[in-house]
C-alpha positions in Angstrom: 0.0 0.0 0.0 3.1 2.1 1.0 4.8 1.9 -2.2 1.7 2.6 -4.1 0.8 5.4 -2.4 4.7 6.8 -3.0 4.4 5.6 -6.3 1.0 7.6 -7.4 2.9 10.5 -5.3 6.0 10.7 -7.8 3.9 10.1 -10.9 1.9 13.3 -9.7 4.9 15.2 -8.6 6.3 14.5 -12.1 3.4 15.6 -14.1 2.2 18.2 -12.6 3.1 21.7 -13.4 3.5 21.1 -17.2 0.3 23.0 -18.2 1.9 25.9 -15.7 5.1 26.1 -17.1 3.4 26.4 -20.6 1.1 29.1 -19.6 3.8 31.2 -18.0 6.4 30.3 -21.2 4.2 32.2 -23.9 5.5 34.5 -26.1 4.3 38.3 -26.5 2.6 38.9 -29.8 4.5 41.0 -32.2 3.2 44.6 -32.7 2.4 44.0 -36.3 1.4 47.8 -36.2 4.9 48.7 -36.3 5.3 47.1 -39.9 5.2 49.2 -42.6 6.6 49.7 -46.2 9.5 52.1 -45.2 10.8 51.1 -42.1 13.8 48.7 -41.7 14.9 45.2 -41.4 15.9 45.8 -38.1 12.5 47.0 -36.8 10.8 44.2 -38.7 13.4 41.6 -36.6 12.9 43.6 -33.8 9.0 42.6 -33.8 9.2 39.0 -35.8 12.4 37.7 -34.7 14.8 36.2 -37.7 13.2 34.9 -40.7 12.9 31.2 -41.3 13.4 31.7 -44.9 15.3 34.4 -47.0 15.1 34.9 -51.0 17.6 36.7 -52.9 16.4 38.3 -56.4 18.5 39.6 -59.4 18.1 43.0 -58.5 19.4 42.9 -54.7 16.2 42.8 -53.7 15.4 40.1 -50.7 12.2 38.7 -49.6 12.5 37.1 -46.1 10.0 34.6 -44.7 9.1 35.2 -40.9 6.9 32.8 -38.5 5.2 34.6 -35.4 2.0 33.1 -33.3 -0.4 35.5 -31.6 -2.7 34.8 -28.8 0.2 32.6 -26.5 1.6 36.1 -24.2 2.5 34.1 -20.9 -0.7 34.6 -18.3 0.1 34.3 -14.6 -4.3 34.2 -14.7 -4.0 30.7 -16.6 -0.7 29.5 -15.2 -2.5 29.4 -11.3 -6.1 28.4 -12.5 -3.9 25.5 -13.7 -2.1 25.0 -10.4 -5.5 24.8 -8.9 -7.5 22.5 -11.1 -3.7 20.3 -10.5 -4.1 20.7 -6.5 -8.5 20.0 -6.8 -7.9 16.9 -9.4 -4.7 15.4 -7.4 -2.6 16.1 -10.7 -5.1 14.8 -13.0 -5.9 18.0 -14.6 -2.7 18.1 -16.5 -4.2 15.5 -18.8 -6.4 18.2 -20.1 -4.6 21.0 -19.0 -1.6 20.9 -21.1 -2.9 20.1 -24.4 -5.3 22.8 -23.9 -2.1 24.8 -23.8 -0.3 22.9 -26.1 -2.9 24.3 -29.0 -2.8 27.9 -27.7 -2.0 30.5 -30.3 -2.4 30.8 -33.8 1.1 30.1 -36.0 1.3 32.9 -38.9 3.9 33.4 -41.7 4.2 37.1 -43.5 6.7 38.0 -46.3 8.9 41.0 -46.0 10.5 42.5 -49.3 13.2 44.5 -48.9 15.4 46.6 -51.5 19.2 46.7 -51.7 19.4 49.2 -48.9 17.6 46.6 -46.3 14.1 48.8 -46.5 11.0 47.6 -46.2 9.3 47.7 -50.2 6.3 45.1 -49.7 4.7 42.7 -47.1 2.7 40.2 -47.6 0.6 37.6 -45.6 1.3 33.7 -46.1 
């Protein structure tokens, strides 16, 4: 009975938190806003991050490929209406709980044209 009971105990220990960790780990969604034809490739890396993909065309011009996800900011609100539902279900939860986090945010991919000079000429949605 002992070792059963220790035994549930560490599977619980062990599995718990994941959904937690996730909520708090988000990222912040980029201020797409700040994206415009004119501004630079700095201040579209500064918002997107580095581009999965980069183009190179004949005349200099490059069109970089950048993945973002909105709706996955880290939420301290989420992350402890986790821990409770972990702490009400004896650990449980996280069966639920962290695919439910697992499919937050919605993955995007935009196209950013730039000319020789590294300024922004085009962006499209992929």
């Amino acid at each position: 009975m002992i070792r059963r009971i220790t035994l549930i105990s560490l599977i619980l220990i062990f599995t718990a938190g994941c959904s937690v960790g996730m909520a708090l780990s988000g990222k912040k969604d980029p201020d797409l806003r700040a994206l415009r034809v004119g501004c630079t490739r700095g201040e579209v890396e500064m918002q997107l991050g580095k581009p999965s993909q980069t183009d190179f065309a004949d005349d200099g011009s490059r069109t970089d490929v950048y993945e973002y996800e909105i709706g996955n900011e880290p939420s301290a609100g989420r992350a402890v209406a986790h821990g409770i539902a972990d702490v009400l279900t004896l650990g449980l939860w996280e069966i639920a709980g962290t695919p439910i986090e697992g499919v937050q945010g919605d993955k995007h991919k935009l196209a950013v044209t730039y000319d020789q000079k590294d300024i922004v000429t085009r962006i499209m949605s992929k």
